[in-house]
C-alpha positions as CSV (number, residue, x, y, z in Angstrom):
1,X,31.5,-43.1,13.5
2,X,29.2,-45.9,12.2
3,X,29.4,-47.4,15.7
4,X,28.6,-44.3,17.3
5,X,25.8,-43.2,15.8
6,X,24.0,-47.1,16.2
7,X,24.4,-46.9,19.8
8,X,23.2,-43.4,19.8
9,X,19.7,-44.9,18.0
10,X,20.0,-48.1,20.4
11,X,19.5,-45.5,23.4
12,X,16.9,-43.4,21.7
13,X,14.6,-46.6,21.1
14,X,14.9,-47.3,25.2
15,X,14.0,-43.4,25.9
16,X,11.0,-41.4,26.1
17,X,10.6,-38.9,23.0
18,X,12.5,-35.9,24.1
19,X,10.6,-33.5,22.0
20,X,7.6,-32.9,20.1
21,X,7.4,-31.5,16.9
22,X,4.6,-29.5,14.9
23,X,4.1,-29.2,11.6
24,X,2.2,-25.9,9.9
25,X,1.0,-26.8,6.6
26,X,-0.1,-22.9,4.9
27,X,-3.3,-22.2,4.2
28,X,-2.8,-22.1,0.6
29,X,-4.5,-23.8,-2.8
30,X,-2.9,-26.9,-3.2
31,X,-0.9,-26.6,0.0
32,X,-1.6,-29.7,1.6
33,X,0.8,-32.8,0.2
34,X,0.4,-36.9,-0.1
35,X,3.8,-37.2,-0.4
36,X,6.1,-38.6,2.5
37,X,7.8,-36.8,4.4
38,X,11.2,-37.1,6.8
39,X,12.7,-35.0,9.8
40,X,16.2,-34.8,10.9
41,X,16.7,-32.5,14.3
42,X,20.1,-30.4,14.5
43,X,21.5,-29.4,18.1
44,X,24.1,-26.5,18.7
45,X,27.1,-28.5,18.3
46,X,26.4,-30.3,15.0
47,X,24.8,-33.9,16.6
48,X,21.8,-34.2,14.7
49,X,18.3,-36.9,15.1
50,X,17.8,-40.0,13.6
51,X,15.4,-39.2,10.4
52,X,11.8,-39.3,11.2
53,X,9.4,-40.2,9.2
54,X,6.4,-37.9,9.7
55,X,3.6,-39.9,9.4
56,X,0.5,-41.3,11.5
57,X,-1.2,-44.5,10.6
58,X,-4.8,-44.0,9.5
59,X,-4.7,-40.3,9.3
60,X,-3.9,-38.1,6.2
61,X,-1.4,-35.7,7.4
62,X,0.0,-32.4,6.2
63,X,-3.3,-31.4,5.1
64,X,-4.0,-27.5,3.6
65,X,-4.4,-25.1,7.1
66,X,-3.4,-27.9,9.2
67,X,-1.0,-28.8,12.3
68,X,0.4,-32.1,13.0
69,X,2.3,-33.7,16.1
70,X,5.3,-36.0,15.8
71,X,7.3,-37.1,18.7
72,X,11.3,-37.2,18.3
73,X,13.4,-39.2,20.1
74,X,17.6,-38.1,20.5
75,X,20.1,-38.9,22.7
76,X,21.2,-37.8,26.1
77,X,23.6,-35.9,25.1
78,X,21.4,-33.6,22.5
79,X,22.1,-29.7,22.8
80,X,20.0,-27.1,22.1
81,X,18.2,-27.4,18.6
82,X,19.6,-24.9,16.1
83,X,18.6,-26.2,12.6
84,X,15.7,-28.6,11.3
85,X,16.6,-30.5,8.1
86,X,13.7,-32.2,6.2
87,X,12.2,-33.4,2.7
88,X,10.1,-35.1,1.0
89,X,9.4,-37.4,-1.6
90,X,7.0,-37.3,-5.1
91,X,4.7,-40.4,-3.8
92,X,0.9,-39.4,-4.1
93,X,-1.5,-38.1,-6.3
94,X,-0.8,-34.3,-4.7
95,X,2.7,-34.3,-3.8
96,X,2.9,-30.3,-3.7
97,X,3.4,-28.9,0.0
98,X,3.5,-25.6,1.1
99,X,4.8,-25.6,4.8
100,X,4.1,-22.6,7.1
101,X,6.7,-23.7,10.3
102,X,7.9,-26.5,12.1
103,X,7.5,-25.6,15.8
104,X,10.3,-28.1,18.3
105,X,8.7,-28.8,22.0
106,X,11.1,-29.7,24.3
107,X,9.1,-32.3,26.5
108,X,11.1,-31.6,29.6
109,X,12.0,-28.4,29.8
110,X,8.9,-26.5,27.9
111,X,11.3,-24.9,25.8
112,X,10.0,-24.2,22.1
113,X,12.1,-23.8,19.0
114,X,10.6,-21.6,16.2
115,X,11.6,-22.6,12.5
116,X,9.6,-20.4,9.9
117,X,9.4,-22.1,6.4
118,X,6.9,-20.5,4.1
119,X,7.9,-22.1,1.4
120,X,6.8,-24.4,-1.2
121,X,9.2,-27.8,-1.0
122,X,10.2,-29.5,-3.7
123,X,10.5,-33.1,-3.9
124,X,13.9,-34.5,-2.6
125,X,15.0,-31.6,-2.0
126,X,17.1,-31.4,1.6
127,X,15.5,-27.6,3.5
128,X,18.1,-26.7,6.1
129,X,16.0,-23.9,8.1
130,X,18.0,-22.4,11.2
131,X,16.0,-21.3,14.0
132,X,14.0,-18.0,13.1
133,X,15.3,-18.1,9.6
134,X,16.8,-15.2,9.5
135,X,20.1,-14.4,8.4
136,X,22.2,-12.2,6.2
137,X,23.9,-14.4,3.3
138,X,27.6,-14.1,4.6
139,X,26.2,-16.4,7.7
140,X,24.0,-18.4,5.8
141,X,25.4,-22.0,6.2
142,X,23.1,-23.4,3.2
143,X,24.3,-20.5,0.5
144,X,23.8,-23.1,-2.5
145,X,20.2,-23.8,-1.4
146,X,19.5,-19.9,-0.7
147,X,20.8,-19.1,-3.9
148,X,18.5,-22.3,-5.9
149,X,15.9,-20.8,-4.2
150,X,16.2,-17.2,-4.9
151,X,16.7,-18.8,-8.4
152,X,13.4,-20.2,-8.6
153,X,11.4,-17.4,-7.3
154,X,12.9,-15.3,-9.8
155,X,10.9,-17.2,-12.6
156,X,7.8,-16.5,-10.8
157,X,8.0,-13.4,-10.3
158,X,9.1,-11.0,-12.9
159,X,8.6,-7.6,-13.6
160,X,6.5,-6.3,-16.7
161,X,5.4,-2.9,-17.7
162,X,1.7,-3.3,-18.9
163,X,0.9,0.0,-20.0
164,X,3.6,1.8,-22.1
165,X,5.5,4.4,-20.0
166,X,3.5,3.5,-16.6
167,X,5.2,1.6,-13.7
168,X,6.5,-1.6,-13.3
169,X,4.0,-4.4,-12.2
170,X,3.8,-8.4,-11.9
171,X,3.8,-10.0,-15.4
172,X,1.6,-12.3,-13.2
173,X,-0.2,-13.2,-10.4
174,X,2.0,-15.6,-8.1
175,X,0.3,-18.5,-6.9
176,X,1.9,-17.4,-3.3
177,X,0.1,-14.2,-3.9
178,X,-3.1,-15.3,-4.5
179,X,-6.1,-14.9,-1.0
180,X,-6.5,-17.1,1.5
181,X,-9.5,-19.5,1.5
182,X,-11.0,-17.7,4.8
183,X,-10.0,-14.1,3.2
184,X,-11.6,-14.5,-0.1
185,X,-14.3,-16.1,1.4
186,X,-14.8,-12.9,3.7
187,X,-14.7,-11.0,0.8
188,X,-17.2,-12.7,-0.8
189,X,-19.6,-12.3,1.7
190,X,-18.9,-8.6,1.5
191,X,-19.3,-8.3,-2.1
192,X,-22.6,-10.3,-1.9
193,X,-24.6,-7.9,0.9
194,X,-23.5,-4.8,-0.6
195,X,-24.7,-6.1,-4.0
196,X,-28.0,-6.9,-1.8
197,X,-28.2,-3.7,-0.3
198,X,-27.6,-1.8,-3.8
199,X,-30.1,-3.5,-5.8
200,X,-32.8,-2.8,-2.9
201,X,-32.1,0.4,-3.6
202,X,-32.3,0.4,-6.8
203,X,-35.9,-1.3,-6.4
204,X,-37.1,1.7,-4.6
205,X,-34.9,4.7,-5.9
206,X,-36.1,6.3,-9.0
207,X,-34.1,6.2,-12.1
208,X,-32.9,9.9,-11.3
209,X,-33.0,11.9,-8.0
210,X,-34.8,14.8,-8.0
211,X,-33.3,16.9,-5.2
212,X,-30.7,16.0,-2.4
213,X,-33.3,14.6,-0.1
214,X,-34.1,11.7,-2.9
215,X,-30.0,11.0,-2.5
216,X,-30.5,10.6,1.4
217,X,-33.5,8.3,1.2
218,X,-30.4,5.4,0.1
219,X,-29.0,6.2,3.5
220,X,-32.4,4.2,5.3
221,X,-31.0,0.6,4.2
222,X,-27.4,-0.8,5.7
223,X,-25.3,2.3,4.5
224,X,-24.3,4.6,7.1
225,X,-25.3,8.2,6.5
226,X,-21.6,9.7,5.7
227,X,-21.0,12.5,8.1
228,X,-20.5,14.7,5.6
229,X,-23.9,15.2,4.9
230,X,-24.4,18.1,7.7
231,X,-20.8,19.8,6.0
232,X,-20.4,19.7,2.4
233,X,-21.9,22.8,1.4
234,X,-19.6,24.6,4.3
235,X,-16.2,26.6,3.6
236,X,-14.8,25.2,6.8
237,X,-15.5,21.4,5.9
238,X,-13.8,22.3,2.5
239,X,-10.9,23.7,4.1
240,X,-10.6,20.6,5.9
241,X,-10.5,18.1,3.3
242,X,-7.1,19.4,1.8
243,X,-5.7,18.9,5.8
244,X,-8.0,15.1,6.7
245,X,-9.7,14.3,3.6
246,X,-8.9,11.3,1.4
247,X,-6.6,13.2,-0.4
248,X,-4.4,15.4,2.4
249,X,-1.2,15.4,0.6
250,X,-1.1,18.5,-1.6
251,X,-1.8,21.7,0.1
252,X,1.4,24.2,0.3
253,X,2.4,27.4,1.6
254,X,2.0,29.8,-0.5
255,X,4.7,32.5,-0.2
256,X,3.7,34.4,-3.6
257,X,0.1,34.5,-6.0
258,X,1.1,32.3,-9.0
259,X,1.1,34.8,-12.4
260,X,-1.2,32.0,-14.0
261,X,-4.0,32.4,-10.9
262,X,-5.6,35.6,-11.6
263,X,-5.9,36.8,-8.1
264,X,-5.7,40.7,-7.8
265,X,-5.5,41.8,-4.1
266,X,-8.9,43.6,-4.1
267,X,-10.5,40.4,-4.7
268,X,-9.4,38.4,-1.9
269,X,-8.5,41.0,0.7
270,X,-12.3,41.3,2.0
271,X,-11.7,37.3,3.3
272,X,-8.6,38.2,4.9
273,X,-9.5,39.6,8.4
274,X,-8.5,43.2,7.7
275,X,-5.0,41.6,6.1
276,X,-3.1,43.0,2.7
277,X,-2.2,40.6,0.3
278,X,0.9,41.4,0.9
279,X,0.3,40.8,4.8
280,X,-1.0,37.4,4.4
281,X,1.5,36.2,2.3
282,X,4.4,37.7,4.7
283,X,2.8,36.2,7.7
284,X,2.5,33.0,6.3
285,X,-1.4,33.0,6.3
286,X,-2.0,31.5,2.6
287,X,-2.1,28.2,1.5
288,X,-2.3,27.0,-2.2
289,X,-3.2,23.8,-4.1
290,X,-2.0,23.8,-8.1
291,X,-4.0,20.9,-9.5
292,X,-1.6,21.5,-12.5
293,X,-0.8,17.6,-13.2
294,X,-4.5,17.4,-14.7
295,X,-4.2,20.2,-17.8
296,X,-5.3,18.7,-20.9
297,X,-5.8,15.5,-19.6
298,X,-7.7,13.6,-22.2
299,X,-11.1,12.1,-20.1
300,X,-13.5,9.0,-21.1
301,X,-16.5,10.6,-23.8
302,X,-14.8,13.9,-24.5
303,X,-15.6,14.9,-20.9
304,X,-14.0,17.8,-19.6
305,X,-11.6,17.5,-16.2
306,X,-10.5,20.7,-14.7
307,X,-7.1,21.2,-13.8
308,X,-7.9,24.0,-10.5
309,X,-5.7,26.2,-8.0
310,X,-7.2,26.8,-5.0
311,X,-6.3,29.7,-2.4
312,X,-6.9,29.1,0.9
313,X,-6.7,31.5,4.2
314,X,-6.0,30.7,7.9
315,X,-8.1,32.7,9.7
316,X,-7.9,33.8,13.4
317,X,-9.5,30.9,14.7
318,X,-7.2,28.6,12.8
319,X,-9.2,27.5,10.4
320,X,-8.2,26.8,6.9
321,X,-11.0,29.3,4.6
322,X,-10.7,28.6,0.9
323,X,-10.8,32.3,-0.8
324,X,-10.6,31.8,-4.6
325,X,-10.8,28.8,-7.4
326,X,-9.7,29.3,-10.5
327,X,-11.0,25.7,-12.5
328,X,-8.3,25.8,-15.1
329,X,-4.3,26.6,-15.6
330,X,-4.5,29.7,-17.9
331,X,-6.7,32.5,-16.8
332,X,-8.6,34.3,-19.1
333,X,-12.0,36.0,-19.4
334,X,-13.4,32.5,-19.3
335,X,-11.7,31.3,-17.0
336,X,-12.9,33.6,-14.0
337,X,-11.4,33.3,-10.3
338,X,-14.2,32.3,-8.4
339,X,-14.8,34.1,-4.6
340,X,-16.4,33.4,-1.5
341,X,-18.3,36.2,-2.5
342,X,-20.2,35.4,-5.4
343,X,-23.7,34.1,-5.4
344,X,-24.8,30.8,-2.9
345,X,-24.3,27.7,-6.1
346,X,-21.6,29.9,-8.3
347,X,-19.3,29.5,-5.0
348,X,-20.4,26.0,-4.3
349,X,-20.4,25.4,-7.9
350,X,-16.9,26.6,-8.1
351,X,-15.9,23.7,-4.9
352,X,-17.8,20.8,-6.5
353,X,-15.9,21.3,-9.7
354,X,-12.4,21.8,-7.9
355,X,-13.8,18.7,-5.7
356,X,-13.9,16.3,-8.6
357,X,-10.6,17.6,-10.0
358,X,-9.0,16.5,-6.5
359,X,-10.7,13.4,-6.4
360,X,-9.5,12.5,-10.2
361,X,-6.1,13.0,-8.6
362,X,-6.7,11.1,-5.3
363,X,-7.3,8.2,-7.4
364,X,-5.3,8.1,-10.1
365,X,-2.1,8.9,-8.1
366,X,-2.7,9.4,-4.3
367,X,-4.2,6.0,-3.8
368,X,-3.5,3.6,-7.1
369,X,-0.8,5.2,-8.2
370,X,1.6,5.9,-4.9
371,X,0.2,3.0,-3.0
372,X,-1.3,0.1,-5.3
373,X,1.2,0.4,-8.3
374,X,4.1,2.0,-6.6
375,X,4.4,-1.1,-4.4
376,X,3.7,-3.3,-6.9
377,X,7.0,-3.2,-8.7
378,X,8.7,-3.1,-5.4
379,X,7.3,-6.0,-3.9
380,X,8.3,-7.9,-6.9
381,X,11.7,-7.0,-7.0
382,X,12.0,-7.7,-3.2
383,X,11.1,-11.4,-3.7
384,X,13.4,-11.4,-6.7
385,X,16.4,-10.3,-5.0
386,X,16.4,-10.8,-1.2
387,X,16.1,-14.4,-0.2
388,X,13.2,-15.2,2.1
389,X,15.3,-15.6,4.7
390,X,16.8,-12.5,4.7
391,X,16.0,-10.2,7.8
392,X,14.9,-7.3,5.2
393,X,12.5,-9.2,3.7
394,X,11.1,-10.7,6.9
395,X,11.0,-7.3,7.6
396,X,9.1,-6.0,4.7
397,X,6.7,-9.0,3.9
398,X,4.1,-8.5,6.0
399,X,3.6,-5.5,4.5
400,X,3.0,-7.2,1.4
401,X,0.0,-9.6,2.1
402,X,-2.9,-9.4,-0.7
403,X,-1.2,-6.5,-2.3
404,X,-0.6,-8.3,-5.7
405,X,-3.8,-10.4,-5.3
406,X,-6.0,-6.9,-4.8
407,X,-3.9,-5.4,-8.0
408,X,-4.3,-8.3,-10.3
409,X,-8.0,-9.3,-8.9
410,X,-9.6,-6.7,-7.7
411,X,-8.5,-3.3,-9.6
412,X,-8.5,-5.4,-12.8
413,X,-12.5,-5.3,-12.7
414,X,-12.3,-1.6,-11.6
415,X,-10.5,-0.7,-14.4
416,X,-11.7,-2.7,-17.6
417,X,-13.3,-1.0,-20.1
418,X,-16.6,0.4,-19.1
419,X,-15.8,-0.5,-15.6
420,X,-16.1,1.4,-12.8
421,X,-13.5,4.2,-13.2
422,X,-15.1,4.6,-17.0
423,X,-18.6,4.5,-15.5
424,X,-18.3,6.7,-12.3
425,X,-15.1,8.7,-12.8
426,X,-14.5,11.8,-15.3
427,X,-11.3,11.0,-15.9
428,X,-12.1,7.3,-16.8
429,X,-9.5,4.5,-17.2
430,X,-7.6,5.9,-19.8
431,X,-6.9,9.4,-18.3
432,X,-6.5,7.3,-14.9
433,X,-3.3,5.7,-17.0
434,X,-2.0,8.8,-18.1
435,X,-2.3,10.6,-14.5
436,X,-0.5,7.9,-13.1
437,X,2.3,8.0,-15.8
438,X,2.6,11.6,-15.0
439,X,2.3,11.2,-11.4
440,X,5.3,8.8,-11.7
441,X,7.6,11.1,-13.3
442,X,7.8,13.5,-10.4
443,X,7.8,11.2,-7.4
444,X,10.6,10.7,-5.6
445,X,11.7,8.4,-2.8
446,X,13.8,11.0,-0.8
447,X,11.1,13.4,-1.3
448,X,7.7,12.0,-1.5
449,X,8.3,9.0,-0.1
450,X,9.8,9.8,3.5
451,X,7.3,11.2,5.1
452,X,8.6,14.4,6.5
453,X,10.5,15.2,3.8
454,X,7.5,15.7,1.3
455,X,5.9,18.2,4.4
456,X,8.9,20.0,4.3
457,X,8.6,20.3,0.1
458,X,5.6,21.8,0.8
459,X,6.5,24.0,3.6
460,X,3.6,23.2,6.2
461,X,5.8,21.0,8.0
462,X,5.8,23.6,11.1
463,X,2.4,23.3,13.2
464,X,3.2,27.0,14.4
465,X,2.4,27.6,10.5
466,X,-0.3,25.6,9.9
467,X,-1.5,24.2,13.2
468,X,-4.6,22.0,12.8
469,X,-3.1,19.6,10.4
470,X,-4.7,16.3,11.3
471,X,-2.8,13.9,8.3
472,X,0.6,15.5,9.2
473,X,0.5,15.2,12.8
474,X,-0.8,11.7,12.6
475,X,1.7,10.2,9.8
476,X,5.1,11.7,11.1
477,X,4.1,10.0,14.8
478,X,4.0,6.8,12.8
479,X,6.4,7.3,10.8
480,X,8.6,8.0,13.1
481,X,7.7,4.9,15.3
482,X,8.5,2.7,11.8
483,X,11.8,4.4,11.0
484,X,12.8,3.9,14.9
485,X,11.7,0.3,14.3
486,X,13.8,0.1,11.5
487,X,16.8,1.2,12.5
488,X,17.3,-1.2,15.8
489,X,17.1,-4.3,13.1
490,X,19.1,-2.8,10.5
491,X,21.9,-2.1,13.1
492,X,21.6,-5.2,14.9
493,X,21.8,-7.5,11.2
494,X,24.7,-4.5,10.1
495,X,26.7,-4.0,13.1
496,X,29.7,-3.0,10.4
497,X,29.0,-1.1,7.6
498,X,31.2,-3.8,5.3
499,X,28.0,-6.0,6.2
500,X,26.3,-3.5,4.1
501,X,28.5,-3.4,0.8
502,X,29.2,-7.2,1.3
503,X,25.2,-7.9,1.0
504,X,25.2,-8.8,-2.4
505,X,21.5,-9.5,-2.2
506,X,20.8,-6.3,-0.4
507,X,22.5,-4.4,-3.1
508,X,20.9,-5.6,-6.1
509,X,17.8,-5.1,-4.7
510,X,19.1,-1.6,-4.6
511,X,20.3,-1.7,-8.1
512,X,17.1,-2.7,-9.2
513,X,14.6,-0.7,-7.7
514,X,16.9,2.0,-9.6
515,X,16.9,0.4,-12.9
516,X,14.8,1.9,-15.3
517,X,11.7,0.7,-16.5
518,X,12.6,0.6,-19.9
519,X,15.6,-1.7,-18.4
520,X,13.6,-4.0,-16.5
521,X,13.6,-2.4,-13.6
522,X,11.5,-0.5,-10.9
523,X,12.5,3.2,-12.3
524,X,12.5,4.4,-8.2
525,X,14.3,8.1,-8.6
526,X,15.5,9.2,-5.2
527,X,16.8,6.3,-3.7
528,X,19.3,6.6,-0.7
529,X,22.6,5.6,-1.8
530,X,26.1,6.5,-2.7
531,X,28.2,5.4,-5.7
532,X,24.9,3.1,-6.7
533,X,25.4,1.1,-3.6
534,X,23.7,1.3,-0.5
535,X,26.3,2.1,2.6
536,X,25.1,2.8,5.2
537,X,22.7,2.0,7.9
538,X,20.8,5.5,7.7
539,X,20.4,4.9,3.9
540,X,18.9,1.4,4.4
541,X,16.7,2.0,7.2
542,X,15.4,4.7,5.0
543,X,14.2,2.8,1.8
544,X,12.7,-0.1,4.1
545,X,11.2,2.6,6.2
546,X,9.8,4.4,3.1
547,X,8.4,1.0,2.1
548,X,6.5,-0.2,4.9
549,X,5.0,3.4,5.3
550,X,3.7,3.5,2.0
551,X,1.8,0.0,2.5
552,X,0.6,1.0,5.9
553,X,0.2,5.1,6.2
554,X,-0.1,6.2,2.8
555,X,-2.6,3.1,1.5
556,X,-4.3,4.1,5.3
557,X,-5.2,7.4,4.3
558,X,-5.9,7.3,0.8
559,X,-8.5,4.5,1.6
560,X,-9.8,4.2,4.8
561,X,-11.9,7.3,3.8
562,X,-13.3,6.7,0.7
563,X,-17.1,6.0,1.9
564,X,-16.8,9.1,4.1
565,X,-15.9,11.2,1.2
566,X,-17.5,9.6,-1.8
567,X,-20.5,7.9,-0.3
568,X,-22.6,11.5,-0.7
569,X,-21.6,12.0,-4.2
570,X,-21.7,16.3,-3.5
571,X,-19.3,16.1,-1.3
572,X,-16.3,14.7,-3.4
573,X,-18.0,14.5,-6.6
574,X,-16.4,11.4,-8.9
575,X,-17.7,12.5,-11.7
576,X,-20.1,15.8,-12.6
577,X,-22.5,15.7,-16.1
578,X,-22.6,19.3,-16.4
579,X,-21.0,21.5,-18.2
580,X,-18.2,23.5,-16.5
581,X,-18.5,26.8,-15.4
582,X,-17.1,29.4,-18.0
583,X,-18.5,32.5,-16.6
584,X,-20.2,33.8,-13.3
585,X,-23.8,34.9,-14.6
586,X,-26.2,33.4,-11.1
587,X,-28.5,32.0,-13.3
588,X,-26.7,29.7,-15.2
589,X,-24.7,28.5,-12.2
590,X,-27.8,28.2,-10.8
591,X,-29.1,26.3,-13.6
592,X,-25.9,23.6,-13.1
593,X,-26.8,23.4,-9.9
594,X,-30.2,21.8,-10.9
595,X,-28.9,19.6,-13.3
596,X,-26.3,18.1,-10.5
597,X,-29.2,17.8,-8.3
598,X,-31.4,16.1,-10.4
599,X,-28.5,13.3,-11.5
């Protein structure tokens, strides 16, 4: 054997390299190492390189968001390459290295061999990465150094519950987590010009406006007018923001009048296009929203949250026409259902009121609490329990990018004290908290979480019901796409369904997403699964279907709107200083309307 492999380096040092080799270093803090470092190429049927040392005289390789090139020399007889093996050693005054990929050029051929590491290596420590690096544990031929691994990114990442009954979160931020150089530079530069552009206007804006023209003047400088402008004061652009608003996910069919909305036929039959009650309700021409979750919700400085239903009508024409608001949950004499009908600001009155309701809940649970937090805990327990080279998580991971960074970073100065939610919000921080925590108590994964699903919840999953439904339309396409997507990986990695049951790391990811919260665990209610296992390739390729649609259609919709919607404050009012309307007297609600004008 000894002989063997010295005439095999005797030919190698007469030959022309064979192959080139690149080395990634990450683009992360600290990435870049001193230390040195060796390469040993596998081929197909276990002959492997000399070790290389990678290193150039009078150049400092390995650097952060750099590629190097190393030349490899093997014998004749070297097969294709399957596996790279390398290390490294503790020399240098930064020995850390974060490696993004080792990339194998066949000289001759042109053939290239792709070996994904994004990892941090630790010193003399042998990485055996197979081509791709992607493989379910039973064919893992390094399962010690998979499971050391998983091991050690189980220390870093670990699952806390920061706010008594809310969801699970990181106990910290990762130092894998944390932005790029380029991003958070970007981000910077972002941050800095919209500062800019705010304090301009603050130079030239008076302390209060006095009417709505005063609010447009801010428009002049580098923020776009929002469209909305020309709309908000229109039924028809109201209708529309429960079907392609920032918050689209709550309208339902309404098949009878709650007994707690006070809505007596007479009132709302004049907006029905010659329609009973009755009629509408039969022909499935009513549409609800019960804002329910927000009753006694206790708001920053004693302010006052409404907790609305809101009819709504399709008309002829197909448009969604809201017919009646009722602000809060228990009607009463001072608690009047408010009508098309009624005088010009009671009406609009009535719609910025249930607007800021809405928007309480967009934020609270539509966009931090089903996207931001939601994920949270369940990109945590995905890097505790599925090994990064498992196909799930290459799967999922991209998904992931930023996500704990923006959550530990970015929300944190959001929602400090006297931060922005307490500042600009009704509901402020604390009745953010408590909106969340009841938001997660009804969410469910089989439900809410696959998309079509939560449609058919709310009956309006049938376009001949409710056909211009711009959110629906849009996310079942996608989601769709995704869970198609899905399923040719998860049956190509689980061509058995013993695969399945077997995946020991695939199942206690399962087990703990499941687990409660007061368990250590994610607290997910819903979860595909039978006999607290997963079985099945339909029930896998649903939670990892459910989990990139969340990162990329629900955090889509919930955000990519928010200047459209907020950036006129009238139009999806965060927070409103006047008092709510108790009563439909004109002048008083005429009177709020000049207070909200003039603030």
């Amino acid at each position: 054997m000894f002989r063997r492999l010295k005439m095999d380096n005797i030919l190698c040092s007469f030959s022309t390299p064979q192959f080139e080799v690149h080395v990634v270093t990450g683009d992360r803090r600290g990435a870049g190492t001193d230390a040195n470092v060796w390469l040993v190429i596998h081929d197909d049927l276990g002959r492997k390189s000399p070790s290389v040392k990678l290193n150039k005289w009078w150049r400092n390789d390995h650097e952060r968001d750099t590629e190097s090139v190393y030349e490899v020399t093997v014998s004749e007889r070297f097969g294709p390459v399957s596996q790279i093996e390398f290390w490294r050693d503790a020399v240098g005054f930064g020995d850390d290295w974060f490696v993004d990929r080792f990339e194998v050029h066949n000289v001759s051929t042109k053939e290239v061999y792709y070996f994904p590491v994004h990892r941090w290596v630790a010193a003399d420590v042998h990485y055996f990465i197979n081509e791709y690096d992607c493989t379910l544990p039973r064919d893992d031929r390094n399962k010690e150094q998979r499971q050391a691994e998983l091991n050690r990114i189980r220390e870093e990442y670990q699952i806390k519950v920061h706010v008594p009954g809310g969801p699970a979160q990181s106990w910290k931020l990762p130092q894998d987590e944390m932005f790029k150089g380029d991003y958070k530079w970007d981000i910077m530069k972002t941050k800095g010009n919209l500062l800019l552009t705010t304090s301009l206007i603050n130079l030239v804006s008076k302390d209060k406006w006095k009417s709505l023209e005063d609010l447009k003047s801010i428009y002049k400088f580098s923020l776009e007018e929002p469209k909305c402008v020309k709309y908000w004061t229109e039924d028809k652009w109201f209708g529309l923001q429960r079907v392609q608003g920032a918050n689209p996910v709550l309208i339902s069919l309404c098949t009878e009048i709650p007994s707690k909305f006070g809505v007596e036929p007479e009132m709302v039959e004049p907006f029905l296009e010659g329609l009973t009650l009755e009629k509408a309700l039969s022909q499935k021409r009513l549409f609800i929203v019960d804002l329910e979750i927000l009753k006694d919700i206790s708001c920053r400085d004693a302010r006052l949250l409404t907790a609305p239903l809101a009819l709504f009508f399709l008309n002829d024409r197909k448009e969604l026409m809201p017919i009646a608001i009722q602000l809060f949950q228990d009607k009463g004499p001072d608690n009047p259902v408010f009508l098309p009908s009624d005088s010009k600001y009671t009406w609009l009155l009535a719609k910025l009121y249930y607007n800021n309701a809405d928007a309480s809940y967009h934020q609270s649970c539509t966009h931090l609490g089903f996207t931001h937090l939601l994920m949270e805990g369940v990109v945590v327990c995905t890097h505790r329990n599925l090994s990064l080279s498992h196909p799930l998580f290459k799967l999922m991971a991209p998904h992931f990018l930023y996500l704990l960074a923006i959550n530990g970073r970015e929300l944190g100065s959001l929602l400090s004290e006297n931060g922005w939610v307490d500042t600009t919000m009704t509901v402020g921080r604390c009745g953010m908290f408590e909106l969340v925590k009841r938001g997660f108590k009804k969410w469910q994964v089989d439900v809410n979480g696959i998309i079509p699903n939560d449609f058919k919840a709310r009956n309006v999953d049938d376009p001949t019901v409710l056909p211009n439904y711009p959110y629906r339309d849009d996310s079942i396409a996608i989601y769709k796409a995704i869970h198609n997507y899905v399923t040719r990986v998860v049956q190509f990695y689980y061509d058995d369904p013993q695969k399945i049951i077997e995946d020991d790391e695939l199942q206690n990811w399962r087990a703990e997403l499941v687990l409660s919260r007061d368990d250590g665990g994610i607290g997910l209610v819903g979860v595909p699964g039978q006999d607290v296992k997963f079985t099945t390739v339909e029930q896998v390729t649903d939670m990892v279907t459910v989990v990139i649609a969340i990162c990329s259609i629900g955090h889509a919709a919930a955000n990519f709107l928010q200047y459209e919607e907020y950036g006129f404050p009238p139009n999806y009012p965060g927070i409103l200083p006047s008092e709510v309307p108790k009563d439909k007297v004109s002048c008083r609600a005429e009177r709020h309307h000049c207070k909200h004008s003039s603030s």
